[in-house]
C-alpha positions in Angstrom: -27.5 -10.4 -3.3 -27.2 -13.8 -5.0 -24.1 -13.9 -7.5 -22.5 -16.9 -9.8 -19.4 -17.8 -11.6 -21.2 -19.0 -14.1 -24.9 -20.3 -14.9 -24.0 -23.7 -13.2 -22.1 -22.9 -10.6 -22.9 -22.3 -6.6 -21.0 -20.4 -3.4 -19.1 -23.0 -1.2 -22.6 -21.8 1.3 -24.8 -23.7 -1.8 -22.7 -27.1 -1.1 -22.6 -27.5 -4.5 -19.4 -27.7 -7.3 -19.8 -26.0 -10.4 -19.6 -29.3 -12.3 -17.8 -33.1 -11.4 -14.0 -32.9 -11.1 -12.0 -34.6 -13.6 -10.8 -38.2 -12.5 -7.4 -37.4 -11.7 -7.9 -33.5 -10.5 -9.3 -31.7 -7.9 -11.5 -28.4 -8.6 -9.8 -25.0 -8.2 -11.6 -22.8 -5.3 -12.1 -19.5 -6.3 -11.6 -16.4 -4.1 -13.4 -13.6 -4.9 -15.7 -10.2 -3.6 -18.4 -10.9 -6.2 -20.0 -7.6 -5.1 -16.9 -6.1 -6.8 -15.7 -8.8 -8.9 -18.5 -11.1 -10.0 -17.6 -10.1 -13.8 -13.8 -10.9 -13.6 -14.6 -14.1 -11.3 -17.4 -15.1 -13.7 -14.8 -15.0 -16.5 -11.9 -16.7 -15.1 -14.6 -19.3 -13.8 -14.7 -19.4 -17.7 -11.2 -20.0 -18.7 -10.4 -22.5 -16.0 -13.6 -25.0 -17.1 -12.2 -24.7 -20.9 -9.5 -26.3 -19.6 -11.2 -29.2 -17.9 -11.5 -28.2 -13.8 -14.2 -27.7 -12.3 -14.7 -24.3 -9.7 -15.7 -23.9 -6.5 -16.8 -20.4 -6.1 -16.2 -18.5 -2.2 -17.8 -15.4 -2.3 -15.6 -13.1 0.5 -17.5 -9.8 -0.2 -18.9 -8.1 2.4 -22.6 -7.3 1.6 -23.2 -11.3 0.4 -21.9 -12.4 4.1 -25.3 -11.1 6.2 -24.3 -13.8 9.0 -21.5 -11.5 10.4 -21.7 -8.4 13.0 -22.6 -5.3 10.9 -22.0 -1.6 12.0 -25.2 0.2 12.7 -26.4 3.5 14.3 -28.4 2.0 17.5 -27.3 3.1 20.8 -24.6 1.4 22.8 -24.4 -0.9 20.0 -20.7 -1.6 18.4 -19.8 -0.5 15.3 -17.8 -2.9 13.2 -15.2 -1.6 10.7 -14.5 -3.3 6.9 -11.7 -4.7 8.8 -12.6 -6.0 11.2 -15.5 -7.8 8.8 -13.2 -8.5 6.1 -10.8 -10.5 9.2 -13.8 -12.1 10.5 -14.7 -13.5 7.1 -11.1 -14.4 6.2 -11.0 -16.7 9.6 -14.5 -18.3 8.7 -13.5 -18.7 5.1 -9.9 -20.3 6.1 -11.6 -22.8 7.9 -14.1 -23.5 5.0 -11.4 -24.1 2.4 -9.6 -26.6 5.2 -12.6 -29.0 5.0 -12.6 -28.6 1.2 -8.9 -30.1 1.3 -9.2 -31.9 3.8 -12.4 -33.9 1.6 -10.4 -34.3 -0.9 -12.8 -31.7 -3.2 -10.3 -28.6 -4.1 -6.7 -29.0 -5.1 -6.1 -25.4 -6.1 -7.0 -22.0 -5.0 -6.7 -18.8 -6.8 -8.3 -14.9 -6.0 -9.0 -12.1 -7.6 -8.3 -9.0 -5.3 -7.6 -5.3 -4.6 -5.7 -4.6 -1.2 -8.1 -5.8 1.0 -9.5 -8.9 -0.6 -5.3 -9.8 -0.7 -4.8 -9.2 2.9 -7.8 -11.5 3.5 -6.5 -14.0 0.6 -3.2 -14.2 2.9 -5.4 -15.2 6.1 -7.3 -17.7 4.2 -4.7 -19.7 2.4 -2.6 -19.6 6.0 -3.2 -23.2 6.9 -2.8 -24.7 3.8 0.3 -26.8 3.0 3.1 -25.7 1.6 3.2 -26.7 -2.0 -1.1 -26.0 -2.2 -1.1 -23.9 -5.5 -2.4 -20.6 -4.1 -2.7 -18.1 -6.7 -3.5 -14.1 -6.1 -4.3 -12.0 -9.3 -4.0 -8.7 -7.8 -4.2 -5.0 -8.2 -2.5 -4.1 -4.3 -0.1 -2.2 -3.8 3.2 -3.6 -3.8 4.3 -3.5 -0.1 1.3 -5.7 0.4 2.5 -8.1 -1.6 6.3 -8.3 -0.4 4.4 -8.2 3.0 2.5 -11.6 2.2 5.2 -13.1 0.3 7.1 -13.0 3.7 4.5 -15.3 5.3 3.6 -17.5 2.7 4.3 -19.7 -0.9 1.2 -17.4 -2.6 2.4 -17.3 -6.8 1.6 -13.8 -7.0 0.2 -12.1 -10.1 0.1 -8.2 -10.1 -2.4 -6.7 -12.7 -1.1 -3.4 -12.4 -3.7 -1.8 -14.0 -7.0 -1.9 -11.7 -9.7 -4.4 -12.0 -12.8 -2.7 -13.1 -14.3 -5.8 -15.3 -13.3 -7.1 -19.0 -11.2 -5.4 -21.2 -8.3 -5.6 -23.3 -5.9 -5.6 -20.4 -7.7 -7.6 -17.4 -8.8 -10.7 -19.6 -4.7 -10.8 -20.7 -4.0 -11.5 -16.9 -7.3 -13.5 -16.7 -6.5 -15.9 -19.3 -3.0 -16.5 -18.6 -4.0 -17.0 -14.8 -7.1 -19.6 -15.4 -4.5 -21.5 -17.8 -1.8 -21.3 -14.8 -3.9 -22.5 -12.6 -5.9 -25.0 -14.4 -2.5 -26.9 -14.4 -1.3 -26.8 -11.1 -3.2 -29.6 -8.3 -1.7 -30.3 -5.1 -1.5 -34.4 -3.8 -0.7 -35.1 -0.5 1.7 -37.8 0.0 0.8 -41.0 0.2 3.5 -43.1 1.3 6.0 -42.2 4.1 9.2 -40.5 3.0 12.4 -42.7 2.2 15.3 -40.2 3.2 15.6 -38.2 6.4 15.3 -34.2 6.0 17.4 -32.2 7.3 16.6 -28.2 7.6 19.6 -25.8 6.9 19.4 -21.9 7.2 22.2 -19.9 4.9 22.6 -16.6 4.1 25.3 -15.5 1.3 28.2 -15.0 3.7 27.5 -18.6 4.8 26.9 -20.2 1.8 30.1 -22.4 1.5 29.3 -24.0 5.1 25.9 -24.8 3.7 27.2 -26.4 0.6 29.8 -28.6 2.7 26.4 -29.4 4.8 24.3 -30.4 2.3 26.8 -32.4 0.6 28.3 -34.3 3.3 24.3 -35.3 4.3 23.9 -36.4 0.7 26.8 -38.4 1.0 25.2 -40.0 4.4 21.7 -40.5 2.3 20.0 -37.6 3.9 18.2 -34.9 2.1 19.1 -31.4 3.2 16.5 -28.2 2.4 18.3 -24.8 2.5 16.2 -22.0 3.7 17.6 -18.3 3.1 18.2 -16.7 6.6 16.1 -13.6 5.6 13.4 -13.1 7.6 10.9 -14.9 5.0 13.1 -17.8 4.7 13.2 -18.9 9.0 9.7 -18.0 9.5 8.8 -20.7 6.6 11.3 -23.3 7.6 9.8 -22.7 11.7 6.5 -23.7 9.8 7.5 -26.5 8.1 9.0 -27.7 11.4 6.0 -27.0 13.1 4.2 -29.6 10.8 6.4 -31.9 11.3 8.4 -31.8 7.7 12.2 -32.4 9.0 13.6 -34.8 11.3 16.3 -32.4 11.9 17.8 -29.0 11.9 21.3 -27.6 11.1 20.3 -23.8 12.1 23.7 -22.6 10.6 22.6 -18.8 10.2 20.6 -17.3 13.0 21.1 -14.1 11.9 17.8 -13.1 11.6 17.9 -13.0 15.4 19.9 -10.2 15.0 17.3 -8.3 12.7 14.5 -8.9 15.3 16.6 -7.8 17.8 18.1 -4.5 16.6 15.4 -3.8 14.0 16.4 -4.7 10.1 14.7 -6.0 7.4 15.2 -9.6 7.9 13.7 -10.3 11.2 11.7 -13.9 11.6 9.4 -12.3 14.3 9.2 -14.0 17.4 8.6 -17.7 16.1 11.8 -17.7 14.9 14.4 -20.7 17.3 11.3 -22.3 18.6 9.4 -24.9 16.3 12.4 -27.3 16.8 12.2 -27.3 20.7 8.8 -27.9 20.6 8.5 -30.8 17.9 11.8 -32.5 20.2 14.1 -33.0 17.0 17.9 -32.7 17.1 19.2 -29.2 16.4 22.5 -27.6 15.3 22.6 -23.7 16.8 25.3 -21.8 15.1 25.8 -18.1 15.3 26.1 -17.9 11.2 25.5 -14.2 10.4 25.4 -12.4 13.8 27.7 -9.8 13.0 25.7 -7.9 10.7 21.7 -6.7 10.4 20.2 -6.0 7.0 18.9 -3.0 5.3 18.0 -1.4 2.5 20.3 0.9 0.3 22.6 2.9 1.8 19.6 6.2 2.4 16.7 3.6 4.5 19.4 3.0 7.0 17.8 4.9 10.5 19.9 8.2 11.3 20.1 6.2 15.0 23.0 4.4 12.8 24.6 6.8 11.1 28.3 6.6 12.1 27.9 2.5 12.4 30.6 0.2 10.5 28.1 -0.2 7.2 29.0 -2.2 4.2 27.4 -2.4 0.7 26.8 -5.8 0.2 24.6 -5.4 -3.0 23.4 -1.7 -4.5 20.2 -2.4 -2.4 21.6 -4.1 0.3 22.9 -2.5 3.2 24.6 -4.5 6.1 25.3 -3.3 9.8 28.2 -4.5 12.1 26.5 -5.4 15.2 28.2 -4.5 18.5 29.1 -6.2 21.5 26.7 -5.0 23.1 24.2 -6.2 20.5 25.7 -9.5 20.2 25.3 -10.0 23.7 21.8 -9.5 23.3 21.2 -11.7 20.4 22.9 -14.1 22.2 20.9 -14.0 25.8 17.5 -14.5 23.4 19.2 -17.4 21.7 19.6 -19.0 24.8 16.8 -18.1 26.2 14.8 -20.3 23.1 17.2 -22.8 22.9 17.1 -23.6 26.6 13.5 -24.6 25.9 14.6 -27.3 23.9 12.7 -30.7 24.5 14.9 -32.9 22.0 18.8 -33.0 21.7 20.6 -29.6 21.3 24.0 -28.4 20.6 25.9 -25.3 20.2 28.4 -25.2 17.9 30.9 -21.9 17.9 33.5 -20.7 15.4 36.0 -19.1 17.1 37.4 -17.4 13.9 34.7 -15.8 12.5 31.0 -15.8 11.6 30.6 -14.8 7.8 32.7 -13.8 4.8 33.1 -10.6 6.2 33.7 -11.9 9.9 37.3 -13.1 9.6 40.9 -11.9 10.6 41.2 -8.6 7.7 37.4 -8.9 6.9 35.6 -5.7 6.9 33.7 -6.6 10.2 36.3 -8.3 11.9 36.2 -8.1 15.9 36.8 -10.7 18.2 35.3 -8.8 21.1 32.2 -8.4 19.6 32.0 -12.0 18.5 32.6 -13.4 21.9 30.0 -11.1 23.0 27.5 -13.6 21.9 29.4 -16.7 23.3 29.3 -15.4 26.9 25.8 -14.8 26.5 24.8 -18.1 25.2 26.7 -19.8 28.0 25.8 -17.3 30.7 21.9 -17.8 29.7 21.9 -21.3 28.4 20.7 -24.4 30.6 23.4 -26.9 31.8 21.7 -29.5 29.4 22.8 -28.0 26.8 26.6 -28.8 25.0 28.5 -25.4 23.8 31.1 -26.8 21.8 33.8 -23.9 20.9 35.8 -24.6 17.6 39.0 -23.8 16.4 37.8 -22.7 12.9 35.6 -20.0 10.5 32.3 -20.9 10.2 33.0 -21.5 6.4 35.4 -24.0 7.1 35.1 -27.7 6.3 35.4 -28.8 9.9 32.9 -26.6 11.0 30.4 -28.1 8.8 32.3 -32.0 9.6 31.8 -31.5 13.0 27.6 -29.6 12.9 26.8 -32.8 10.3 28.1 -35.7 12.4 26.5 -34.7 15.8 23.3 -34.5 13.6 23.8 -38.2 12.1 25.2 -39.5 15.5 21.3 -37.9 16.4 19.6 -39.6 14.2 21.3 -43.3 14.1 22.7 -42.6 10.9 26.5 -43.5 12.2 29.2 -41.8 10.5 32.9 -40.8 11.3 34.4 -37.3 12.0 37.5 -35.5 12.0 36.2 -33.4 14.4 35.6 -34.0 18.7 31.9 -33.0 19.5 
C-alpha cells in the first residue's frame, strides 16, 4: 500500500523531499504508521509547509514495510510478533534518519504515535544528538512516556484523547505541534568550544556543594553542566560523556548507585560510573547521596522495607536510609567501575556526612553506616587510585575547594587551594 503526506511528497524509501529546504533550515522528518495515521501525518505534513519547511515523510507501519520477516502459518517456519517487527523497523529506521543528519538533509524530527509507534519513536531518535529537536505527539499511556523521558531529550506532546483522524480536538494538537516544530532546527557546531566543561551530578541534599562547584569553575573560566542524580539525569550525562561532550567530571552525587543497587526509582542502570573511564578524562568520585534510595509516596514503598528509617522528603517522594550493609555494597560496585578507570581518578570522602540529612542530628545520621562505603571503596578499589578522606560535610566549602582544584590541577588550568589533595 502506497501512502503520501501530501500530493508532492515521497517515503524516505522514494529518495525524494517533499519540496527544497529553505536556505537556512533543514526539513523536519516525519515519523508516522501511515497505515494508521496517513490522515493525521498528511495534515501536520500540511501545517509544517505553511510555515516554510519542507517534510521528509518515514513511513514505520507495518504492512508498508514488506522487506521484513513476516509471521506466517508454514511449517517449522518462525512466527514474528508486532514487536518484534515494529523493533526490527525501529533499528532499520534509526539508521535511516542517521544518514539524513548526517547529509545534512533533516534538522528536525517529530511522530505521530500510539504506544507502540512511541516505543519505536524512542529507538529511532536514540542516536541522535542531544539538542536534535525530537518531537512525539502521542496518545500512550503515560508510564511510556516517563519511561522514554528517562532515556532521552524527546519534547513530548500527549494528545490525550486518541488519534482517530481530523477533528475538533486532534488538529488543536496538530497545529500547535507543526508550528512547534517548524521552528525548532538543530546545527552542529562548527567551531571548537572556547571553555572547558565540566560534568557535575547533584541531587537536592547536595545542592549547595554543587553551587560552590559550579561557581568556583566559573571563577577559573570553566563551564560546569549540572545533571540531577535521578536516574534520568546520570544515564544522560554517561551519554554525553560517551560522545565526548566534557573534558571532565565532578561526580559529586552517585546516589543513584544506591537505587540500582537496592531497587528505587532513581537507578542509572548499569551504564551508570563507566563513560568517564572509558573516554580517560579526569573524574571526581564522591559518595553525594548514598545514604538514602528514592521512592514514591509513602504507600509504593515495598513491604520488604516497612520498619526502614523513611523520610518524606516531598508528598511524593519517599527516601530510604540505607544500611551498612547496603553501603558496603554500593561502595564495592563503585570501586569496582572506578577501578576501570583509564584517565586520572580520585576519591574524595566527607567524613561528616553525605547529604542534608546525613550530618551529626540529621534524620539519617550514622557514622557506621557511612564508613560502610569507605571500607569498601578502599578494600575494592586499585592501588592507582587516591582516596582522599576529608575532615568536612559534603556541603561544605572545602569539600567542593578541595573536588574543584584536583580537577583544574587535571586539566592545566592552575589554581590554589585551601585544601591538601
Amino acid at each position: 500500500m502506497s501512502h503520501h503526506c501530501a500530493d508532492d511528497q515521497r517515503s524516505v524509501r522514494d529518495g525524494h523531499l517533499s519540496e527544497p529546504a529553505t536556505a537556512a533550515l533543514g526539513a523536519v522528518a516525519v515519523v508516522v504508521t501511515m497505515d494508521t495515521k496517513g490522515k493525521e501525518a498528511s495534515f501536520l505534513a500540511d501545517v509544517i509547509k505553511a510555515r516554510g519547511r519542507s517534510t521528509v515523510l518515514i513511513d514505520i507501519g507495518t504492512s508498508s514495510n514488506p522487506n521484513l520477516a513476516r509471521p506466517t502459518d508454514g511449517a517449522g517456519a518462525r512466527l514474528a510478533s508486532p514487536a518484534e517487527l515494529l523493533k526490527e523497523i525501529a533499528a532499520t529506521t534509526r539508521t535511516r534518519v542517521a544518514g539524513l543528519l548526517a547529509s545534512g538533509e533533516i534538522s528536525a524530527i517529530v511522530a505521530i504515535a500510539g504506544g507502540k509507534g512511541s516505543a519505536a519513536f524512542g529507538e529511532i531518535v536514540s542516536d541522535l544528538p542531544y539538542g536534535f529537536p525530537k518531537l512525539l505527539v502521542t496518545s500512550a499511556r503515560p508510564a511510556l512516556l516517563a519511561e522514554l523521558a528517562t532515556h532521552h531529550d524527546i519534547i513530548l506532546y500527549p494528545t490525550l484523547v486518541d488519534l482517530f483522524g481530523i477533528n475538533a480536538f486532534t488538529a488543536r494538537v496538530l497545529e500547535n505541534a507543526g508550528r512547534a516544530i517548524s521552528a525548532m532546527h538543530y546545527e552542529p557546531s562548527k567551531h571548537e568550544r572556547e571553555r572547558k566543561i565540566v560534568a557535575i551530578t547533584a541531587f537536592g541534599v547536595t545542592t549547595p556543594a554543587a553551587n560552590q562547584c559550579v561557581s568556583r569553575l566559573a571563577d577559573a573560566g570553566l563551564d560546569a553542566i549540572v545533571f540531577p542524580a535521578n536516574g534520568a539525569g546520570g544515564r544522560k550525562m554517561e551519554q554525553l560523556i560517551a560522545a565526548g561532550e566534557f573534558d571532565a567530571v565532578l561526580d559529586l552525587t552517585t546516589t543513584e548507585l544506591a537505587d540500582e543497587l537496592v531497587g528505587g526509582t532513581a537507578s542509572a542502570g548499569p551504564g551508570r560510573l563507566k563513560a568517564a573511564s572509558r573516554q580517560q578524562i579526569p573524574q571526581v568520585i564522591a559518595p553525594g547521596a548514598v545514604d538514602m534510595v528514592n521512592f514514591g509516596p509513602p504507600s509504593s514503598v515495598p513491604d520488604q522495607f516497612r520498619g526502614r528509617r523513611l523520610y518524606s522528603h516531598t508528598p511524593y517522594t519517599t527516601l530510604m536510609r540505607t544500611t551498612s550493609a547496603e553501603n558496603a555494597n554500593i561502595g564495592r560496585l563503585t570501586a569496582e567501575r572506578l577501578s576501570q578507570a583509564q584517565g586520572p581518578a580520585v576519591v574524595l570522602w566527607p567524613a561528616k556526612g553525605v547529604s542534608d540529612y546525613d550530618r551529626e542530628g540529621g534524620v539519617f545520621w550514622d557514622v557506621d553506616a557511612d564508613k560502610a562505603w569507605l571500607e569498601a571503596i578502599k578494600g575494592n578499589l586499585q592501588r592507582e587510585i587516591t582516596v582522599h578522606e576529608l575532615d568536612c560535610h559534603i556541603n561544605d566549602p572545602e569539600f567542593a575547594e578541595a573536588a574543584v582544584t584536583w580537577i583544574l590541577e587535571q586539566l592545566g588550568q592552575g589554581g590554589s587551594s585551601r585544601a591538601d589533595v
